[in-house]
Each structure stands twice: as C-alpha cells, then as structure tokens.
C-alpha positions in Angstrom: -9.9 -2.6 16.1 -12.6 -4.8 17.0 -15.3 -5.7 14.4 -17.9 -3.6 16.3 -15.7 -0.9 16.4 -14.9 -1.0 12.6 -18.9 -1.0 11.9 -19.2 1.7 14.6 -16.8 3.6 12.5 -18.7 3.1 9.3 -22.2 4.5 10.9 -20.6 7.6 12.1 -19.9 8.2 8.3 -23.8 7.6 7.5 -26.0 4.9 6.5 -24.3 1.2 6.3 -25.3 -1.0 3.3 -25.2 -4.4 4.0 -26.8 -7.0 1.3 -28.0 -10.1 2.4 -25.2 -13.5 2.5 -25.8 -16.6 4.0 -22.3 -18.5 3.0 -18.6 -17.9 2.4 -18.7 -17.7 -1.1 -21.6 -15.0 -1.6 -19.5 -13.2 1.5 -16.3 -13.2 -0.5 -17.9 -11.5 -3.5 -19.9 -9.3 -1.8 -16.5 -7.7 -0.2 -15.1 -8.3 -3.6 -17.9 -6.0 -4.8 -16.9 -3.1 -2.7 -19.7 -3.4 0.4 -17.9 -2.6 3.8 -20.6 -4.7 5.9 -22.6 -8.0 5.3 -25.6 -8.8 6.9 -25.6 -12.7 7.8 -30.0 -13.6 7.2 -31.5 -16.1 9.0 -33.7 -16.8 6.1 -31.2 -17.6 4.1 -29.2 -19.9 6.6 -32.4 -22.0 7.4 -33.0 -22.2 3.6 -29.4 -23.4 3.0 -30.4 -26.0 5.9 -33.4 -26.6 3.3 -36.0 -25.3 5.5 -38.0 -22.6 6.0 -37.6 -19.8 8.5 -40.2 -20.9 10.9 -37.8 -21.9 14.2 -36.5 -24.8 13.1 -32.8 -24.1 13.0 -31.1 -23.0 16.1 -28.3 -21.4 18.8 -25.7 -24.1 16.9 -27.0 -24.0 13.4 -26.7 -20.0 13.8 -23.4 -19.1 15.3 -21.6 -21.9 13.3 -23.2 -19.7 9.9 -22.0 -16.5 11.2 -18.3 -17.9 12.6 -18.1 -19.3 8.8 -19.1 -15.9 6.9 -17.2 -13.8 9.4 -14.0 -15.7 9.2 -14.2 -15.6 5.2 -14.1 -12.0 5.1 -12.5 -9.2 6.1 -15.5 -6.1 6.8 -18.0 -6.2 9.8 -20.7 -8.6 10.0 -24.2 -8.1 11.4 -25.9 -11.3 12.2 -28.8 -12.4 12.6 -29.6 -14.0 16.5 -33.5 -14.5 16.6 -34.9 -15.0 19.9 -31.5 -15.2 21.5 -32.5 -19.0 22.1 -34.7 -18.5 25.7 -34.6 -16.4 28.6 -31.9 -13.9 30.6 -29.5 -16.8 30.9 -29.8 -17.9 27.1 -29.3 -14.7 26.0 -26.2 -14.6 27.7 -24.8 -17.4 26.6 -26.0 -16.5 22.5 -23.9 -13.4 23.0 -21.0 -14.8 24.4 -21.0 -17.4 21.9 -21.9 -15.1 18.6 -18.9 -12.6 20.0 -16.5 -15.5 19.7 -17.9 -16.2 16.3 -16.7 -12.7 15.3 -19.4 -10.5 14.4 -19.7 -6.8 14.9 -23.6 -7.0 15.9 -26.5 -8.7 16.4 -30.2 -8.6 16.6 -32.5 -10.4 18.9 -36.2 -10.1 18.5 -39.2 -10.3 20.8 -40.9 -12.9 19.3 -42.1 -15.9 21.2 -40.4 -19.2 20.0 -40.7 -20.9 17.6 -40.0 -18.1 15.7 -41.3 -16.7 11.8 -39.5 -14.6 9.5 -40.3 -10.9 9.9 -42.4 -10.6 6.8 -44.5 -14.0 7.2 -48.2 -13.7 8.9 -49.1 -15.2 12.4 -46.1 -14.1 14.4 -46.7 -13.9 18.5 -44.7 -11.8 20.6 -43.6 -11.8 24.6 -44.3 -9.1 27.1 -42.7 -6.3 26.2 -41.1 -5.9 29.9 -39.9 -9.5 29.2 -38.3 -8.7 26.1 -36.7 -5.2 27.8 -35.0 -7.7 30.2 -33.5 -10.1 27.4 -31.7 -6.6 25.8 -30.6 -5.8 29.3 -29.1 -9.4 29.5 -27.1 -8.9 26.0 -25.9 -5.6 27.1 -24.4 -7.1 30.4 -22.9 -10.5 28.4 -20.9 -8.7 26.0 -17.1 -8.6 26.3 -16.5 -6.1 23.7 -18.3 -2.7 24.7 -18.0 -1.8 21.0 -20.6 -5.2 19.9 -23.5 -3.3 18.6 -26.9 -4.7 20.1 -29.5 -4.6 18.0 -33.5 -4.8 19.7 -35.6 -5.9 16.7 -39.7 -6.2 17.3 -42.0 -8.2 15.4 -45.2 -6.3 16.7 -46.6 -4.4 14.0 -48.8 -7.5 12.3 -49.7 -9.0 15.8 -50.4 -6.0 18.0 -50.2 -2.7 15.3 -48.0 0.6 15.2 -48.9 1.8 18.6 -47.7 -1.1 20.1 -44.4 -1.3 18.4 -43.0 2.3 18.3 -43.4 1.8 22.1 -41.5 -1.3 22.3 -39.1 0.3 20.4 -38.6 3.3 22.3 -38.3 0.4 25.9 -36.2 -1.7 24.3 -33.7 1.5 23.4 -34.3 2.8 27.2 -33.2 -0.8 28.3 -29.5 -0.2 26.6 -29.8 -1.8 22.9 -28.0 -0.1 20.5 -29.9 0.4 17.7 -33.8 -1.0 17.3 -35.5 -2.5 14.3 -38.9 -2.7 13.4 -39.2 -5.6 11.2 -42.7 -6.5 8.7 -42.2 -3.4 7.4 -44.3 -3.5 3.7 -44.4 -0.2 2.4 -42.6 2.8 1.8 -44.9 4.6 3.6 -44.7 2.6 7.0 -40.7 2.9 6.2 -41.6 6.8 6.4 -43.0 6.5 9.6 -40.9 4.5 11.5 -37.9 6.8 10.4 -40.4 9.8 11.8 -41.7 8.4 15.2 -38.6 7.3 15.9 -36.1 10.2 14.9 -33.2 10.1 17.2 -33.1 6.5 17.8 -30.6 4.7 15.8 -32.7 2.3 13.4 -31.9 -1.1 11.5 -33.9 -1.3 8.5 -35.1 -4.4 6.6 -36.4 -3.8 3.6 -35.9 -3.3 -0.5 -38.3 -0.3 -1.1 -36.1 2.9 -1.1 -32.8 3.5 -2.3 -29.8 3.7 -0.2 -29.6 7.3 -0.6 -33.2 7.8 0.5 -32.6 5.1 3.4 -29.7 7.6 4.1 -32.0 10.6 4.0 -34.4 9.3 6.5 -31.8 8.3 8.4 -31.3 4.8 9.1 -28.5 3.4 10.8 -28.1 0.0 8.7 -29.7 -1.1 5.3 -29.9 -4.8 5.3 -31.2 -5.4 1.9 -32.5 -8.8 0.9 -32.7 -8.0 -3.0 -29.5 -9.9 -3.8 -30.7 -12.5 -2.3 -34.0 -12.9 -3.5 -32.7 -12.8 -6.7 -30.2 -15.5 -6.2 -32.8 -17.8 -5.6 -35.2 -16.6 -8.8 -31.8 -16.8 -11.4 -30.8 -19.9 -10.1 -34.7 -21.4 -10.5 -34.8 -19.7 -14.2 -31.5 -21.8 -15.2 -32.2 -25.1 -13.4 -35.8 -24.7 -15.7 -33.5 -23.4 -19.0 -31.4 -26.4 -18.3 -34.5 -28.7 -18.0 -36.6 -27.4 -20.7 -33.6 -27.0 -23.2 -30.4 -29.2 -22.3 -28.3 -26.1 -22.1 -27.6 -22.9 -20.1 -27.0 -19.8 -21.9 -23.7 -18.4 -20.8 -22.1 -14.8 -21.6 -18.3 -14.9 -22.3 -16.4 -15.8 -19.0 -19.2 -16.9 -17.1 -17.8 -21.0 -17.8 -14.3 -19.9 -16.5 -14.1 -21.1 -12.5 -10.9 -19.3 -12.7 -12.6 -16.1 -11.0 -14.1 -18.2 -8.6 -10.7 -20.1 -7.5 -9.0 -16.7 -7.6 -11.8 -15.2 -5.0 -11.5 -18.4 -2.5 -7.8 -18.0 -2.7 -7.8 -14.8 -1.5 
C-alpha cells in the first residue's frame, strides 16, 4: 500500500492527528508515541535552516526535508509544498519530485512568492483562476492516484472570509483533495470554516480545539503545531537555566542517551 493510500485509510476512520516534525529524530518519537501521521511544517524546516518562514528556503531545501522524515519512519507523511515553486510546469515537477520523496500528501497554497507563514501579516495572493490551474496541474503530475492533494489559501487576512470560502470551494471543483484555509485565529473562525464548508474534506491548522472537537466538526487532518512550539520554548528555558545557573535540572533518566540510541536504531 502506497503512503497515500495508508493515510487515505486512516481518514475514512475519522479525523487524522498529525503533530508538527521538522527532522528524523522528532519523527521517530513521534511514531514512537503512537501518532499514525506526521505533518512535515515548513516553519519548522526553514527555522532548522535558521531562518524564518518568509520564502527563503525552497523546491531543494523542501523535498530533501520531507525525503529525510519520510524515510525515518514508518506512518504517512503530509508535507508541506508552499507555492509549489512557480507556475503549471513547476508544479509538476514539485509533485513528481515530493512523490519520490515519499509522502502521502501535500499542500500547495495560493500565495504569491515569496511566500509568509500562514499566521504572519502582509501575505499577497494570485488570481484565484491562477491558483485553480496550479491544483489542476498537481492533480495531472501525480503517479500515484492515491497522493492526497491538498489546496491551501491564504486569503482570509488579505482579501476576508468571502473571498476565501470561494477559493476554497474552486480550488475543490478544480480536483484537490482536501482544502485548507490557513490564518485561522480563533475558535470561532475554526467554527465557521467547518460550517461553510461542510462536505468538503478540510485540513486544519491550528491548536485551539481538541482533537475530539476537531473530530466533531469534522476535519479531515489536524496538523497541530503545539509540540512544536513548545520545543522551541523548553529548549530556550534550559539554554537560559544553563546560563543563569551552570546546570540543567534533569528528572531520573533524562541523562541516559540510551533511549535515544535505542529509537535511531530502530
């Protein structure tokens, strides 16, 4: 079974919960911890470049990430493809390329390059018939008709709710798989994109609502970026415990690299 097929398999069951990773190691334990899908963020992998997610990373930097986290693990991996990397042609070529990477799906978005993480301000977005022809693209490029195609829009904070629910609703008609509104802030917003677009299979991006209630409004994918935004405030608290103190406080076990050398093993 290919990996789309496998994270096909898991959405027919309900809701897929896939935290954040942007390396091997945080995708070993996250399998180790029991989640059957991991969600590859291009925040993350332009952070671990050591810059922010603003464009600067690209086609290369991407799929080499994603071919490294999906060849650690064993479970489906959604990745992260920004703008697909330029028109009709590119798109092709991002596809064919993240396929061969082996990832069950991934998500282009509409904005216009260079590119901004979802939840920053000042995003710009392309036409919405131009960004309907990129999906179309994707659809055509893939090999495996089980890849899941993802149509993510960044239009809420540059062009408002209107304008996104209806680029939403194109970019399905074009042939994506599933769409994703991303930006959006509040639980409320989360409430209305699950309503005005019921019976549309929805990505969401968020850490707002449970699982369960991401399940009850029913949403396709949960990428949740909590694990990862705590990764980066523990490891900040103990580089300034270490500073401030000369020491790190440790529970029992957490000096042994045993577990670790065990988990890279495997």
């Amino acid at each position: 079974m290919t990996p789309g097929a496998r994270l096909r398999e898991l959405m027919a069951r309900g809701t897929v919960l896939a935290p954040f990773v942007f390396d091997g190691v945080q995708a070993k334990l996250a399998q180790q911890a029991g989640f059957e899908a991991l969600y590859m963020t291009g925040f993350g992998t332009a952070a671990a470049h050591g810059l922010p997610d603003v464009g600067l990373i690209g086609l290369g930097e991407m799929s080499a990430n994603a071919a490294l986290i999906a060849a650690s693990i064993s479970v489906p991996l959604i990745a992260d493809a920004d703008t697909g990397y330029g028109n009709e042609t590119n798109i092709a070529r991002t596809v064919a390329v993240y396929e061969r990477a082996g990832v069950a799906a991934l998500h282009i978005e509409d904005q216009d390059w260079p590119k901004r993480c979802g939840f920053l301000e000042g995003k710009r977005v392309i036409p919405m018939e131009e960004m309907a022809a990129k999906v179309r693209a994707a659809v055509a490029a893939r090999t495996d008709p089980a890849l899941v195609i993802i149509a993510r829009s960044d239009a809420l904070q540059p062009n408002g709710w209107d304008d996104a629910v209806t680029r939403a609703k194109a970019y399905r008609a074009a042939g994506a798989d599933m769409v994703f509104l991303d930006g959006l802030k509040t639980r409320e917003i989360i409430e209305r994109a699950a309503s005005d677009l019921a019976g549309i299979p929805q990505l969401l991006n968020s850490w707002l609502v449970t699982p369960d209630e991401a399940r009850a409004l029913g949403f396709a994918i949960y990428i949740h970026l909590g694990v990862m935004m705590r990764h980066f405030a523990d490891f900040r608290a103990s580089l300034a415990e270490l500073r401030d103190t000369g020491r790190i406080s440790l529970k029992r076990g957490d000096a042994s690299v045993e577990p670790i050398t065990e988990l890279l093993r495997g």
